[in-house]
C-alpha positions as CSV (number, residue, x, y, z in Angstrom):
1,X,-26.9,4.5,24.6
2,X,-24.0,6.5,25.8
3,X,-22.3,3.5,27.3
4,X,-22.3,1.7,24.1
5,X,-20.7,4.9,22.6
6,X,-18.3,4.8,25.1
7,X,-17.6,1.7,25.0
8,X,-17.7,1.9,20.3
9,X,-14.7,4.6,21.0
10,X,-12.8,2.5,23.1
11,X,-12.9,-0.4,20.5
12,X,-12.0,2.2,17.7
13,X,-9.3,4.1,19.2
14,X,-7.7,1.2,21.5
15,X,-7.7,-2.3,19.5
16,X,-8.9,-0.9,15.5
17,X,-6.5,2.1,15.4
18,X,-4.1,1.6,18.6
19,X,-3.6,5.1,19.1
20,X,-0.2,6.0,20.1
21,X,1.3,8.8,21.5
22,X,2.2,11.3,19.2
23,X,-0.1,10.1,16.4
24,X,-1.9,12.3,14.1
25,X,-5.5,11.3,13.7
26,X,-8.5,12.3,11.1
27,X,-11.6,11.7,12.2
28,X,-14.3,12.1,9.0
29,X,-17.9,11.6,9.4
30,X,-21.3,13.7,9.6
31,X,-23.3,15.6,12.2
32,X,-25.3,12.6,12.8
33,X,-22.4,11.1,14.9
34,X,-21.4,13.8,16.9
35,X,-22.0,12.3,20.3
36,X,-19.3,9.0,19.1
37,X,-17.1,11.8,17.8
38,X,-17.1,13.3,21.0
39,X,-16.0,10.3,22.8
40,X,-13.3,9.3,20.5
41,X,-11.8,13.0,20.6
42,X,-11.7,12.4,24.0
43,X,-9.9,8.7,24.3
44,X,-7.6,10.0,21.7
45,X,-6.4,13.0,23.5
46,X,-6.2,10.3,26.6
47,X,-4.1,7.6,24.2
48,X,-1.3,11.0,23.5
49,X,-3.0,11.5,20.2
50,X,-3.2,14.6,18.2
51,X,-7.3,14.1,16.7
52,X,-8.7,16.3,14.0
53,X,-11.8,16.2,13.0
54,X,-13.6,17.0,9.5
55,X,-17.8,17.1,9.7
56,X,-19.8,17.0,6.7
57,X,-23.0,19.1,5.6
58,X,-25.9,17.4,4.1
59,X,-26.2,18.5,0.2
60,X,-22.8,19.1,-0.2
61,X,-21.6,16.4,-2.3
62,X,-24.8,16.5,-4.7
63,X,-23.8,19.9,-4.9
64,X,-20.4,19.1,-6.2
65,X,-21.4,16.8,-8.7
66,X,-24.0,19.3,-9.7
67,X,-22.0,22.7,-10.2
68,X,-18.5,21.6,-10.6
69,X,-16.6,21.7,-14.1
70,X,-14.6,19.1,-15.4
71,X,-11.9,20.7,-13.7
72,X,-13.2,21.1,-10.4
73,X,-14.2,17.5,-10.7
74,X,-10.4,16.5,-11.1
75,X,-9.1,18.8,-8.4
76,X,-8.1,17.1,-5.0
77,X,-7.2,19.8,-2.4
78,X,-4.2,20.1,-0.6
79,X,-5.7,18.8,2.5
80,X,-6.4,15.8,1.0
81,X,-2.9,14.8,0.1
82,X,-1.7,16.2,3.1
83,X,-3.8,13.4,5.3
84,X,-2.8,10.9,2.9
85,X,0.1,11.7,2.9
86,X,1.5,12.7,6.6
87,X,-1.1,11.7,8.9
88,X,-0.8,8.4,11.1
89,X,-4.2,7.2,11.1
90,X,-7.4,7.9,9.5
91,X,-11.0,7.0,10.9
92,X,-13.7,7.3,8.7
93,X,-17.2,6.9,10.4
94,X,-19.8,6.8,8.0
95,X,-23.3,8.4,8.9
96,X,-25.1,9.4,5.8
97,X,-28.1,11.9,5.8
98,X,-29.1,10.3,2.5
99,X,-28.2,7.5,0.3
100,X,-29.7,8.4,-2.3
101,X,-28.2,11.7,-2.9
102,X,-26.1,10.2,-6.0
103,X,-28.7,8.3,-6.9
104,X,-29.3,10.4,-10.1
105,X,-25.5,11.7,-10.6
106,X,-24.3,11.3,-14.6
107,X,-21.9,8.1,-14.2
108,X,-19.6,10.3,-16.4
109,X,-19.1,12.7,-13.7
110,X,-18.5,9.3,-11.0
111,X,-16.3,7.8,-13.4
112,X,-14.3,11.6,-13.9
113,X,-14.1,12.0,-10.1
114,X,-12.6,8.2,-9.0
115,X,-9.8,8.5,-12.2
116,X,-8.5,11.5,-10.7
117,X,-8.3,9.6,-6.9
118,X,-5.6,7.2,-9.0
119,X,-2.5,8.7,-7.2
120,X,-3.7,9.7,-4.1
121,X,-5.4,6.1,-3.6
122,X,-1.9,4.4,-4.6
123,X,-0.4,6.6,-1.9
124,X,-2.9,5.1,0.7
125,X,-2.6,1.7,0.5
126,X,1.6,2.2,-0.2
127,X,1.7,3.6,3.3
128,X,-1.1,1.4,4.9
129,X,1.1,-1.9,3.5
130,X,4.1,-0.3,4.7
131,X,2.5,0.0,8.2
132,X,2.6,4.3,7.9
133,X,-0.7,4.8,8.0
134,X,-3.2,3.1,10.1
135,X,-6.8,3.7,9.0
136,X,-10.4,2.4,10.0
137,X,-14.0,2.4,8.5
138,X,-16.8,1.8,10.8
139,X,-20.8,3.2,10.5
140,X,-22.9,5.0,12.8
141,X,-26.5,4.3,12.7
142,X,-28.5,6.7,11.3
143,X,-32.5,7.1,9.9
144,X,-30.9,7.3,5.9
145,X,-29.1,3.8,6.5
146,X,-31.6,1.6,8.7
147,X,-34.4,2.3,5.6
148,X,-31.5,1.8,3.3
149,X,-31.0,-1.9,4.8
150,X,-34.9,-2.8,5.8
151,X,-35.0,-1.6,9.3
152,X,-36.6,0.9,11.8
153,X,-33.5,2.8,13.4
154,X,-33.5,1.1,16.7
155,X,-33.3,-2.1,14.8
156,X,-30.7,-1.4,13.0
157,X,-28.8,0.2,15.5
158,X,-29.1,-3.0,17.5
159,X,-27.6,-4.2,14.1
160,X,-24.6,-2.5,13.6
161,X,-24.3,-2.4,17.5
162,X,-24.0,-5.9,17.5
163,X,-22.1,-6.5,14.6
164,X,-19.5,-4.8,16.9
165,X,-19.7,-7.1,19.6
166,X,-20.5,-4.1,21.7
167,X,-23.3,-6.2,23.8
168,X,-20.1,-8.8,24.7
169,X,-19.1,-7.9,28.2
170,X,-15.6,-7.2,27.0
171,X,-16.0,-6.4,23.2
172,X,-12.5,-6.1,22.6
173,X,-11.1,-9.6,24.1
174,X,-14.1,-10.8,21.8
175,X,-12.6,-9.8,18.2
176,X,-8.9,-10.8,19.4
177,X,-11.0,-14.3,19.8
178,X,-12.1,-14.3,16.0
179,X,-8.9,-12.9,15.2
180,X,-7.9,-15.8,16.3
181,X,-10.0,-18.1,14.7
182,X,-9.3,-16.7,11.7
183,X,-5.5,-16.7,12.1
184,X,-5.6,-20.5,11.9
185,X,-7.2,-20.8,8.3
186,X,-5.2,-17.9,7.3
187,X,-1.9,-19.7,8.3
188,X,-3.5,-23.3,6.7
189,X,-4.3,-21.2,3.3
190,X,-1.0,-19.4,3.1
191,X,0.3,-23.2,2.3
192,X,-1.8,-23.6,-0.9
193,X,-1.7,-22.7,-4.4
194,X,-4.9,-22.9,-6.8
195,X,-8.3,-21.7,-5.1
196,X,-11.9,-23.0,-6.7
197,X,-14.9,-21.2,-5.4
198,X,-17.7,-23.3,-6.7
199,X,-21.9,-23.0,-6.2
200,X,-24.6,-23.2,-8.7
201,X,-23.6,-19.3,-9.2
202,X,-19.4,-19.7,-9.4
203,X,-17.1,-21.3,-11.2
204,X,-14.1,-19.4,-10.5
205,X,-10.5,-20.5,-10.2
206,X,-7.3,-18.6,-9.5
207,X,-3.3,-19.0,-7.9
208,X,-2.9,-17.1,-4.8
209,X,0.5,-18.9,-4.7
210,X,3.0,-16.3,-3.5
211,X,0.3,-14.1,-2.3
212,X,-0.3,-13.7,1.1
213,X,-4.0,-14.7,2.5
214,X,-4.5,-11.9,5.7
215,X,-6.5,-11.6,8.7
216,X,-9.2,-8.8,8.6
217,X,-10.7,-8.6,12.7
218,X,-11.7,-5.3,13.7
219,X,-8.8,-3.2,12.9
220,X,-9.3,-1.5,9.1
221,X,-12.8,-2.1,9.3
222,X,-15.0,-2.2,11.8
223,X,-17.1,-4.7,12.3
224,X,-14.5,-6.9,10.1
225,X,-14.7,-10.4,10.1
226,X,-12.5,-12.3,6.9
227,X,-9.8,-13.3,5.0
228,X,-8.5,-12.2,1.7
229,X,-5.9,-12.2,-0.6
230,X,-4.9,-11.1,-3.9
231,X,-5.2,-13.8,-7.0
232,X,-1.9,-14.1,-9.8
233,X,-3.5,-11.4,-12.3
234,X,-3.3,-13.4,-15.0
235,X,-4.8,-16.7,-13.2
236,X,-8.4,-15.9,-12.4
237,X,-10.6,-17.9,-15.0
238,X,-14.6,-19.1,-14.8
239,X,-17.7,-17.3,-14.6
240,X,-19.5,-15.9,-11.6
241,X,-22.8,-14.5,-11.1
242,X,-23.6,-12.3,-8.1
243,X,-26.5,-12.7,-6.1
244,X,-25.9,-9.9,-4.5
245,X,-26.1,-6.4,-6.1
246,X,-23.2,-4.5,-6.4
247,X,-23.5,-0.8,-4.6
248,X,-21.1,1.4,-7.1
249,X,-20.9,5.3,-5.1
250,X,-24.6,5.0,-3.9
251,X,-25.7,3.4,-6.8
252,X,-27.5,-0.1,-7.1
253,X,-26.1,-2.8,-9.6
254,X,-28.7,-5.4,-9.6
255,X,-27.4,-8.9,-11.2
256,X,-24.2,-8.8,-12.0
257,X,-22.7,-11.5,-14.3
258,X,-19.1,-11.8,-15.0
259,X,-17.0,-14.3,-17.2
260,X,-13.1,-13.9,-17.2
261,X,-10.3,-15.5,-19.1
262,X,-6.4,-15.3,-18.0
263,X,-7.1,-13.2,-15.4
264,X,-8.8,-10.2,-17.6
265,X,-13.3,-9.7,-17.1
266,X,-13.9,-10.5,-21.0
267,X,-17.6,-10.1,-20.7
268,X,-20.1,-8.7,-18.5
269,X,-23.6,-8.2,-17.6
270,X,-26.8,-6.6,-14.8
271,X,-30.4,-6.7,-14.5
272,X,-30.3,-3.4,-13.6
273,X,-27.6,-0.7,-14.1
274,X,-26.1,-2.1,-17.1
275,X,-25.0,1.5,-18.4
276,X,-23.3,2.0,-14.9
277,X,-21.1,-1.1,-14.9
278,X,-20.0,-0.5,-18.3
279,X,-18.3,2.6,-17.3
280,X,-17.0,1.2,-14.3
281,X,-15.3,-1.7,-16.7
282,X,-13.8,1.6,-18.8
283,X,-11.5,2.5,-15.9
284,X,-8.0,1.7,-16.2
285,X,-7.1,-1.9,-13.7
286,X,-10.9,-2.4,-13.1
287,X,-10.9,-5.6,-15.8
288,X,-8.6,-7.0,-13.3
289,X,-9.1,-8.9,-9.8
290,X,-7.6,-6.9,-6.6
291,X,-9.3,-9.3,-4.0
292,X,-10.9,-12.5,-3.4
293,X,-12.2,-13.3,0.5
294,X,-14.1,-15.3,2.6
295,X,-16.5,-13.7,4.7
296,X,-16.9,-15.2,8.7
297,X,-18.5,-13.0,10.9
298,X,-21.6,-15.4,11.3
299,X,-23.2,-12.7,13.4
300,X,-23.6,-10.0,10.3
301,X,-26.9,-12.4,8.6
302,X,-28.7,-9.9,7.0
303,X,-27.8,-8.0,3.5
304,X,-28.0,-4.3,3.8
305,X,-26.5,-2.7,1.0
306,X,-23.4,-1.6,3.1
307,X,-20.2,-3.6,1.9
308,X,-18.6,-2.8,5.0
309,X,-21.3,-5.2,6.9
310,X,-22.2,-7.8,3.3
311,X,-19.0,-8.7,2.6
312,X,-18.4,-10.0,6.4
313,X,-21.1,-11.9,6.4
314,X,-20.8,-15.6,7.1
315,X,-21.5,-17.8,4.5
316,X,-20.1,-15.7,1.7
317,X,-17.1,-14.9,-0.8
318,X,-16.5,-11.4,-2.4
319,X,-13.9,-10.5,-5.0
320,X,-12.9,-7.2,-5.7
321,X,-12.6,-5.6,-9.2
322,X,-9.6,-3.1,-9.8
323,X,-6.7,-2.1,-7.1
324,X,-5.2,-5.0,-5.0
325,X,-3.9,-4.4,-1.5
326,X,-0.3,-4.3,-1.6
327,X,0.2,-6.1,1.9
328,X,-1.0,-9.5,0.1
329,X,1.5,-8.6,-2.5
330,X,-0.7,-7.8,-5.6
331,X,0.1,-5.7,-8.2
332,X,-3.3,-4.8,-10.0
333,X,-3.1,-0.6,-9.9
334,X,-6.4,1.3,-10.6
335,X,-8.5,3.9,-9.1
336,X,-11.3,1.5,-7.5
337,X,-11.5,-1.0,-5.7
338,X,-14.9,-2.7,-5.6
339,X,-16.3,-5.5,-3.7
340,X,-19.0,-7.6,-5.1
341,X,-20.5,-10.4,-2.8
342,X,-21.6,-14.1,-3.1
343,X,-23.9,-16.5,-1.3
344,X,-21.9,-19.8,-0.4
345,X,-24.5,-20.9,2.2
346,X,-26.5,-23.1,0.3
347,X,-24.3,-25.2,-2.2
348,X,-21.5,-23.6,-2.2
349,X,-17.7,-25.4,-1.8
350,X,-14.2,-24.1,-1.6
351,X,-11.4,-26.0,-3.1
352,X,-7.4,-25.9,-2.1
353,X,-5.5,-27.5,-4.3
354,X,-7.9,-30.0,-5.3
355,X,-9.2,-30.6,-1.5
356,X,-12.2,-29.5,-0.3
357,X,-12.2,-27.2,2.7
358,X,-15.5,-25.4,2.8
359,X,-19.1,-26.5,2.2
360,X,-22.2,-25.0,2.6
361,X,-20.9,-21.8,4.0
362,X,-18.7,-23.3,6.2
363,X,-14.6,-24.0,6.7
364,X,-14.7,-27.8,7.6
365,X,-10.9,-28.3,8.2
C-alpha cells in the first residue's frame, strides 16, 4: 500500500498540479489520509514548493450547520479568501468520516451557506481560467465512501486505485496517453456549432459555437477523464431526464427531470428530494447551463455516488446547472455548479451539426 501512495503523490504533485518552485500549496483533506498527506508534503518540499496543510475533524461541519446563526452561516474567514485569493495551487483530497453527516441539514441553511460562497467562487475559477491558480480534487478511500458506493473498502480502494491508473507501470505516461486521445475529439469538436445529445432519456440541443470544448486528463481532477464546454446560455432547448441521481452537498436527488426553453430550466422534477431541488432552482444562475461533457474514462464502470468518479465514466454525458468555467468562455455566474449525469451506453447518439459522431456510448469518428 505505501507504494501506491507513493506512487498517488507523485501523480498529484508532478503531472495534476506541476508543482513548481516557489509555489504555494493547500493541501485539504481529513485524518483518514494522513499517510498520502505525508507523501505529498514530502514531493512538494522536493518539487521547491511551500505545502500547507489543513486537516479536518469528524463532526465539525454538522456542527456548523447545527449551532451557527444566520450570520455565522454567511461568514467566510479570512483564510479562505486568502487561499483563494494568493495561493498557487490548491489540492483538495477528499476522505469523508461520514456521508451522511448532512443528510438531515435544513436545505435553508445549504442554500444560505453556497449564496454566500458567490464571490469567493467567482474569484476561483477567474484565477484558475487565467492560469493563477492551479487546483486538484482527488479521493482517498475510506470505510464512509466504499459503503457509500456498494463496496467493502479493499474493493473500493482497488476502485479508486485503479481509476488512477496507479496499477499502470508508469501511471503518469498513461493519462498523457488519454490526454491524448481526448485532445483529438476536442480539436474535431472545437470546429462545430449545434450539439444534440439524444437517448430514449434526452432530447437536448444547444450552440457551443464560440465556446471552447477542453480536455479534462488528470490535472483538476483526479481520476479525470472528459471533455466539456460551456453551451450559448440562451441556446440550450429539450428535455432531459437523469438516470442518475443527483448528489446536492451529501444529499441524494433521485429522478431528476428537466425541460428548458431558450436556454432557461422552465420546469422541473425528482422521485425523491423534490423539496431539495426546488431550492437549489431558487439560487441566482442555477436556471442556467454552466457545462455540458462527455465522459471517457471507460475504466470508471461503476456509479458510486461520487461526481468526481460518475461523471467520467465512459458511456455518459453530464451537464452542469449554474456557474460556467470561464476557460471555455461562458458567462453563466452563480454560486453552484452542479453536475448531473446521463447514461448514453445503450441508445444514446451525439449529433454535430447534424452528423452523427457517437452511438451507443461511444465516439465513432
Amino acid at each position: 500500500m505505501i507504494k501506491l501512495y507513493e506512487d498517488y503523490a507523485k501523480v498529484l504533485v508532478e503531472y495534476s498540479l506541476d508543482v513548481q518552485k516557489g509555489d504555494k500549496i493547500l493541501i485539504k483533506s481529513s485524518y483518514h489520509a494522513r499517510e498520502l498527506v505525508k507523501f505529498i508534503y514530502r514531493d512538494i518540499l522536493k518539487a521547491g514548493g511551500h505545502p500547507e496543510i489543513s486537516i479536518s475533524l469528524p463532526g465539525i461541519e454538522k456542527s456548523f450547520y447545527d449551532f451557527a446563526s444566520d450570520e455565522q452561516l454567511e461568514y467566510i474567514p479570512p483564510s479562505a479568501k486568502l487561499y483563494i485569493e494568493e495561493y498557487d495551487g490548491l489540492l483538495n483530497i477528499e476522505a469523508p468520516y461520514n456521508l451522511k453527516a448532512l443528510q438531515s441539514v435544513d436545505p435553508k441553511k445549504k442554500q444560505k451557506v453556497s449564496i454566500a460562497k458567490t464571490a469567493l467562487n467567482k474569484t476561483f475559477m477567474d484565477r484558475a481560467a487565467a492560469g493563477e491558480l492551479k487546483w486538484t480534487l482527488c479521493v482517498f478511500p475510506t470505510e464512509s465512501a466504499a459503503q457509500e458506493a456498494g463496496m467493502s473498502k479493499d474493493e473500493y480502494s482497488k476502485f479508486v486505485f485503479g481509476a488512477c491508473f496507479l496499477f499502470e507501470d508508469d501511471p503518469i505516461s498513461s493519462w498523457r496517453s488519454l490526454r491524448d486521445t481526448q485532445q483529438r475529439i476536442v480539436d474535431f469538436l472545437n470546429n462545430k456549432s449545434e450539439i444534440h445529445y439524444k437517448s430514449s432519456n434526452i432530447d437536448v440541443k444547444f450552440s457551443t459555437k464560440s465556446r471552447l470544448w477542453l480536455n479534462s486528463a488528470g490535472t483538476n481532477n483526479m481520476p479525470s477523464g472528459e471533455v466539456f464546454s460551456s453551451p450559448i446560455e440562451d441556446s440550450v432547448n429539450g428535455k432531459v431526464r437523469f438516470s442518475y441521481p443527483g448528489i446536492f452537498m451529501g444529499q441524494e436527488i433521485e429522478d431528476i427531470t428537466l425541460e428548458i426553453k431558450d436556454g432557461l430550466v422552465v420546469s422541473w422534477d425528482a422521485k425523491q428530494g423534490r423539496e431539495l431541488l426546488d431550492k437549489v432552482f431558487e439560487i441566482e444562475g442555477a436556471r442556467r447551463f454552466g457545462e455540458v461533457a462527455i465522459g471517457m474514462n471507460y475504466g470508471i464502470q461503476k456509479f458510486t455516488k461520487n461526481m468526481l468518479f460518475d461523471e467520467k465514466i465512459g458511456g455518459t454525458i453530464h451537464m452542469a446547472i449554474g456557474a460556467s468555467y470561464p476557460e471555455t468562455g461562458g458567462k453563466n455566474e452563480s454560486s453552484i455548479h452542479w453536475d448531473l449525469l446521463g447514461d448514453m451506453s445503450r441508445d444514446g447518439e451525439i449529433f454535430a451539426d447534424g452528423e452523427r459522431i457517437y452511438e451507443k456510448g461511444k465516439f465513432i469518428i
